[in-house]
C-alpha positions in Angstrom: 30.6 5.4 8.6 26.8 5.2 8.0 24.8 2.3 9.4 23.9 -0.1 6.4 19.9 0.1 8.0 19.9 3.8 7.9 21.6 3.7 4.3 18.9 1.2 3.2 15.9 3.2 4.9 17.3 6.3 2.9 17.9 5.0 -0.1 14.3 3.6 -0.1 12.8 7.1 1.1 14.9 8.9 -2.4 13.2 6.1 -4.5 9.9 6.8 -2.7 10.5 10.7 -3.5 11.3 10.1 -6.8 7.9 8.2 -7.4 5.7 10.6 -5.7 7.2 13.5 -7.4 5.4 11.3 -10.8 2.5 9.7 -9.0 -0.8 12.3 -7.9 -4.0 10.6 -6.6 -7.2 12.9 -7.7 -10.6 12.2 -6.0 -11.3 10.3 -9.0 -8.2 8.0 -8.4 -6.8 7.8 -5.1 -3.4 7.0 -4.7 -3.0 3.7 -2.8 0.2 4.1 -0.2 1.9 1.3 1.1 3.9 1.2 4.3 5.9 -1.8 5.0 7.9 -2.5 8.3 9.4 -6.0 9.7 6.9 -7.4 11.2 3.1 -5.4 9.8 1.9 -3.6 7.1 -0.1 -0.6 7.1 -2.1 0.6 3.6 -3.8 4.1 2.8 -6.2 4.6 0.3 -5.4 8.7 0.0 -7.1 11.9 -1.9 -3.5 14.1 -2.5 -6.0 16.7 -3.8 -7.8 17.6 -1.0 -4.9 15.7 1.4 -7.5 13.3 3.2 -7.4 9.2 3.9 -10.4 7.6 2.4 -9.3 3.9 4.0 -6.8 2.6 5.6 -5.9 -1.3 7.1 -3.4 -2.6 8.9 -2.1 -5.8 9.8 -2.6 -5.5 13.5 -6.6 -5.0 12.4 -6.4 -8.7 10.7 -6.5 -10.8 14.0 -6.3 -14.7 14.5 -4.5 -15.1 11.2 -2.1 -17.9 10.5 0.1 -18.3 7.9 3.1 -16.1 6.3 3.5 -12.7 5.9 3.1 -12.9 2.0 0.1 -14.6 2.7 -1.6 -12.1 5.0 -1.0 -9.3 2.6 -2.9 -10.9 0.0 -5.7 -10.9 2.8 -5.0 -7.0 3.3 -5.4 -6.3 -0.2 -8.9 -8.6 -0.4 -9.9 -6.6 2.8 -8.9 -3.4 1.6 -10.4 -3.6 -1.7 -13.8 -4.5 0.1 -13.6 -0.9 2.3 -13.0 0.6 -1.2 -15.7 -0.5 -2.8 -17.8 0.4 0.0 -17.1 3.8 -0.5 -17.5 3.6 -4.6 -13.6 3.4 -5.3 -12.7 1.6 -8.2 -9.8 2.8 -10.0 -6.3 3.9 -8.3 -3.1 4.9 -8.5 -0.3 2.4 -6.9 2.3 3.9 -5.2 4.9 1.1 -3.6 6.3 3.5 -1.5 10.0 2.6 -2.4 9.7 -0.6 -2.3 10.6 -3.2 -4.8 7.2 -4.6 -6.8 7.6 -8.6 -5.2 7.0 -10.1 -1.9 4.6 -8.3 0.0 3.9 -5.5 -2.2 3.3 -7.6 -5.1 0.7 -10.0 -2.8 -1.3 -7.0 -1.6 -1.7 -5.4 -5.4 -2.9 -9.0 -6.8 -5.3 -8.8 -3.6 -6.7 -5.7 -4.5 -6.5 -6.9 -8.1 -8.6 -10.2 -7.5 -11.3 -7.9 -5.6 -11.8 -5.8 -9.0 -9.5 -2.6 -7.9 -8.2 -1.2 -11.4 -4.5 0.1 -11.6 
């Protein structure tokens, strides 16, 4: 009998396979990857093309922060968006990595959204 975490875990990595095999980010449009775990969140900006991170954040990097974890995503995606348009990016790709589109996920993308980041 499987574990019902590792059936979970792989059922999310097949529906994070299954986007990927659809979703390409170009120089033009980086693909913006999303890693969620229990307790952080950790968010690539990333050129598949010539396979190199343009940004990245973490939750660990956002320190003295109270409030929930829905909450401090929004903040990742505000930050994020900010280290993007340092480096001229304006327009990416989303890729949820598997995970359903509300909760966390959906806080950092209207984060990034608020900041001006077209996807």
């Amino acid at each position: 009998m499987i574990d019902i975490n590792k059936k979970k875990r792989l059922a999310r990595e097949k529906k994070h396979r299954k986007i990927r095999s659809t979703i390409i980010g170009t120089s033009s449009r980086p693909r913006v990857n999303v890693f969620r775990s229990n307790n952080n969140m950790f968010v690539q900006v990333i050129d598949d093309s010539k396979m190199h991170t343009l940004a990245s954040i973490s939750s660990k990097e956002v320190k003295d922060f109270k409030g929930t974890k829905v909450e401090l995503s929004f903040v990742l995606g505000e930050k994020l968006a900010e280290k993007m348009k340092a480096i001229k990016i304006e327009k990416v790709v989303f890729d949820r990595g598997g995970y359903k589109y509300h909760g966390r996920v959906k806080a950092l993308a209207e984060g990034l959204r608020k900041q001006g980041i077209i996807f």
